[in-house]
N, C-alpha and C positions, 0 to 999 in steps of 0.2 A: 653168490653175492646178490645181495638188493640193489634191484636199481633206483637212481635216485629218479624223483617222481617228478613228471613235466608241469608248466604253468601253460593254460589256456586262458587267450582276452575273452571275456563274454561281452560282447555288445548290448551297450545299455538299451533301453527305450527311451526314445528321444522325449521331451516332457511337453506338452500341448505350448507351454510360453516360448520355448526353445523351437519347434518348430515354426512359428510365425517370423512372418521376413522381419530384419531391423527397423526396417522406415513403418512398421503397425504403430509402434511404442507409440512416434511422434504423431502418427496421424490420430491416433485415438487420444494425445493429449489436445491437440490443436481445436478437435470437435467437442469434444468434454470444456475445457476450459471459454471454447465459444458460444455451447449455449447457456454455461452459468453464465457469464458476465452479459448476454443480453436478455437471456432472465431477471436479471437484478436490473439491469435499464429498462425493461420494461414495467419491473414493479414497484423501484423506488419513485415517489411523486417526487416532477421536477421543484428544484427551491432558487429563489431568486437573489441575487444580490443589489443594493444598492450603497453610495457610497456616499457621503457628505463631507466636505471641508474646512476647516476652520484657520486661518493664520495669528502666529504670537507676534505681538507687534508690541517694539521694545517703546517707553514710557523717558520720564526725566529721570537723568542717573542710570539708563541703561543703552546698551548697544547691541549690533545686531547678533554677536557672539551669545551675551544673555537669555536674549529672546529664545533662539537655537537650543538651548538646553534646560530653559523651559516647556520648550515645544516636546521635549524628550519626554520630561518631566507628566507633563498633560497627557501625553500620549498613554502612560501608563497608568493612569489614577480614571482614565477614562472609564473604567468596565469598571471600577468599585461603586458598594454595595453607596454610598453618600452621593454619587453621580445619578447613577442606576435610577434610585429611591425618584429621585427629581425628575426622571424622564417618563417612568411610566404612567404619569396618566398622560401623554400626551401622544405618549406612545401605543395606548390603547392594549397594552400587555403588562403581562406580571412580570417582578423585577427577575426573576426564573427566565423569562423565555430573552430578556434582555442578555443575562448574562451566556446565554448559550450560541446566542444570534448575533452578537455585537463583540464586532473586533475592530484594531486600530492599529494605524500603522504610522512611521516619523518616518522623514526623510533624514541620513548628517548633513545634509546639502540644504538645505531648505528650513526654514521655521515652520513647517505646516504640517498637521496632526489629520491623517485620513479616518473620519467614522463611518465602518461597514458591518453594515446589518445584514441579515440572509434570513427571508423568510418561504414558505409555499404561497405564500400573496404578493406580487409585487409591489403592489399598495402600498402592503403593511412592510415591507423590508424600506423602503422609503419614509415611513414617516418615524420607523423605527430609530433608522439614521441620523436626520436630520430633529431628533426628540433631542437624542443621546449626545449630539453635536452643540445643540442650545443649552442644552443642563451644563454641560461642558463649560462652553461660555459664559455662563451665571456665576460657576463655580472660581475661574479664573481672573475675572473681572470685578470676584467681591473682593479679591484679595491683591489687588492691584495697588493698593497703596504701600502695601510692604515689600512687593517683588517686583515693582514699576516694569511688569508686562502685562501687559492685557490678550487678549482672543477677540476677534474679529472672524465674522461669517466671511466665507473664501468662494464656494460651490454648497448651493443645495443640492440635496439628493435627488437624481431625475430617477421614475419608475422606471426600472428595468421592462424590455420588451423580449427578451430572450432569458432562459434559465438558463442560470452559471454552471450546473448538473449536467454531465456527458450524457449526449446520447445513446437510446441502445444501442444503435449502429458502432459507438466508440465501444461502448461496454465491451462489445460481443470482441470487436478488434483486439482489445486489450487482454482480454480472457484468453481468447485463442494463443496470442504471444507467448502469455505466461505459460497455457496450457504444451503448447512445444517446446518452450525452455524447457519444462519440468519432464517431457517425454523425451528430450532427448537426452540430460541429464541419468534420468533411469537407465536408456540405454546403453553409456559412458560404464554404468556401474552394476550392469545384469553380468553374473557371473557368465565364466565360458563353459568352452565344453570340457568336460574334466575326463582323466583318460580312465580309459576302461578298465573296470575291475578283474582283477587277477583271482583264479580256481584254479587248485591244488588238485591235478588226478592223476592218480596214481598208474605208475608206469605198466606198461603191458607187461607178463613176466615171462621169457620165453620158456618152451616146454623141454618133459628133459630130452636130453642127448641119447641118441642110439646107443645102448652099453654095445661096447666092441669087448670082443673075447681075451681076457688077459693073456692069449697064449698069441694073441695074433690070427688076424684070418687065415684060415688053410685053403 
């Protein structure tokens, strides 16, 4: 009879990533993700913001409710191309860098329309503001006869003495965060150890039997 053949585990070789302890992943994300992000705060130039104000102040035939949803109203028509056109020669930039630099923001609470600008000049993010806040004004105040609200200067824009742009010290913080989320995430989902593969070798086959004498030993 054959016998039947045995299974041997052969022991794999462990793989260079599987032998490194768990806590590598995270550490090597935490350094990785820390010197891109104060890389990038090192080499992005800081840019500045400033912010100008303007209030809608209701006319004859109107009330404070009016005024409020025209200030909505304003807040959005602020950054078109008919606002824009009007602010920049005062603003000493093309209506391009207006429309990339200048945002605005309403309160539901309030009638009043925030204009902010963000430039690499603190200067120039100020006067940008305060351009785009006046054209504003112009624009609101022509048409005052038919929507009996007008716009009123509220806050000029003061020069920024600090960039609104994180430090690298924040950059590198932020980096490193992400960079251990993301390392330990990997770790979550690095396969395990899988069991060891099975070889077929074949049985040892014993040798033959002493022939004994049919007649019996004498």
């Amino acid at each position: 009879m054959t016998a039947k053949p045995t299974r041997h585990h052969i022991a794999p070789r462990p793989s260079r990533l599987r032998a490194l302890p768990p806590w590598s992943l995270v550490a090597a994300g935490v350094l990785t993700g820390g010197l891109l992000g104060g890389g990038y705060g090192v080499l992005k130039p800081p840019e500045y913001t400033a912010t100008s104000y303007v209030v809608a102040v209701p006319g004859e035939g109107a009330d404070t409710a009016t005024a409020l949803g025209f200030a909505q109203a304003y807040g959005r028509i602020a950054t078109q191309v008919a606002v824009l056109g009007d602010a920049q020669e005062q603003a000493g930039v093309p209506v391009s860098t207006l429309r990339s630099g200048v945002r605005t923001a309403t309160s539901p609470d309030a009638p009043m329309v925030a204009v902010s600008a963000t430039s690499a000049d603190p200067a120039r993010a100020a006067a940008m503001a305060d351009a785009v806040a006046r054209a504003l004004t112009r624009h609101a105040n022509a048409a005052k006869a038919a929507t009996h609200v007008g716009l009123l200067p509220f806050s000029r824009a003061v020069r920024p003495s600090e960039p609104a742009t994180p430090s690298a010290g924040t950059t590198a913080l932020v980096g490193a965060s992400a960079g251990g989320l993301l390392g330990a995430l990997a770790l979550l989902v690095r396969p395990g150890r899988r069991p060891a593969p099975e070889r077929v070798l074949p049985a040892r086959v014993p040798g033959p039997a002493v022939a004994v004498d049919a007649h019996g030993q004498r």
